[in-house]
N, C-alpha and C positions, 0 to 999 in steps of 0.2 A: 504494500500500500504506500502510496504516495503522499505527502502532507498536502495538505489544500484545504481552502473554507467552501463552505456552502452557503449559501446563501435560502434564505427562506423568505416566501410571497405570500399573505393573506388571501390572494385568488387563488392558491393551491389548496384550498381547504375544503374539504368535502364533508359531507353530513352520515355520519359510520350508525347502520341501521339497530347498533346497541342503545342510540340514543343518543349521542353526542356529535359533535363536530369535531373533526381530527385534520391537522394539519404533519403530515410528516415532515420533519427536520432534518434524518437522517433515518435511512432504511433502503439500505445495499445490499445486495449480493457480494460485494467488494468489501465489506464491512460487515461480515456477519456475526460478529460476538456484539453485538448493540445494537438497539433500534433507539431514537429517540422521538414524541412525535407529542405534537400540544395536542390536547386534549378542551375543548368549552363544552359546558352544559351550562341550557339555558335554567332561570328560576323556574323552580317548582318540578324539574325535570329530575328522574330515578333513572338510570342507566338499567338496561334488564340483565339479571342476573347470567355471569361468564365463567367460564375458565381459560385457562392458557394451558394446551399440551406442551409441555417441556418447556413451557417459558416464563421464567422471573420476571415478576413487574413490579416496578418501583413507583410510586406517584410521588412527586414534587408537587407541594399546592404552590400557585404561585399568584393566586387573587381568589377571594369571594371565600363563601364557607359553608362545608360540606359534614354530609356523614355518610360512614363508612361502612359496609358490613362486608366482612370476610371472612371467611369459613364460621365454626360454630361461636366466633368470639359476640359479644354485645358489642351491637354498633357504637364507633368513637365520632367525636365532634371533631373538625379540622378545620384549623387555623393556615395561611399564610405559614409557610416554611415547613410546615411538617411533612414527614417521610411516612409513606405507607410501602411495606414489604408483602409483596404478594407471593407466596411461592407458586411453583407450576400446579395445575391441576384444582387449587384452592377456589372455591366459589366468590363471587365478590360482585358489588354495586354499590355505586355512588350518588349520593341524591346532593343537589344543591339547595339548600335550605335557607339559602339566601333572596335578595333581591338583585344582584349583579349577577351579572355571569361568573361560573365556577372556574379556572381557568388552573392547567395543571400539567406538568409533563408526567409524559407513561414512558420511563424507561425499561426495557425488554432485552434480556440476554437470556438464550440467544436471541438475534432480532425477532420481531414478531413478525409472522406470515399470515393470511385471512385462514391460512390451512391448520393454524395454533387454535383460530378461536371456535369455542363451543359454547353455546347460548344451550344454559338452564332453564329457560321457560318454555 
């Protein structure tokens, strides 16, 4: 791999039938140990219940304020800067309980592919 930046466009943003809006950042074939990609959900919007086959996901909040539910734990409140550890397989959904939009990175190692994701409902 070669060093280089990328560059990211808000018209690259597509609307991911889990319920959010996903802007990928970085998710290569050329870069397969990471994906990184913004994540919004609008207020009052719950993302429907997923897993990742073989893939760690990390959330970075990076605005508005959420809650979390993943695997059998009780749902947590989430602030600005908190880290959510998802392992592979683990069930999970995020609801924005705010009035802003939720805004968030979903890092994924290995990258995530649409072939990772398994909707629970």
């Amino acid at each position: 791999m070669l060093p280089h930046v990328l560059k990211s466009n808000d018209a690259d943003e597509y609307y991911f039938d889990e319920g959010c809006f996903i802007l990928e950042l970085s998710n290569s074939p050329a870069d397969p140990d990471v994906s990184i990609a913004r994540a919004r959900v609008e207020p009052g919007v719950t993302t429907k219940v997923h897993r990742l086959k073989g893939v760690v996901e990390r959330y970075v909040i990076l605005a508005g304020v959420a809650k979390v539910q993943i695997g059998l734990q009780e749902p947590q409140h989430l602030v600005v800067g908190d880290v959510v550890i998802i392992p592979a397989l683990c069930p999970q959904s995020i609801s924005n309980i705010g009035t802003e939009d939720l805004v968030f990175l979903a890092i994924c190692s290995p990258r995530f592919t649409v072939e990772a994701y398994e909707s629970l409902e």
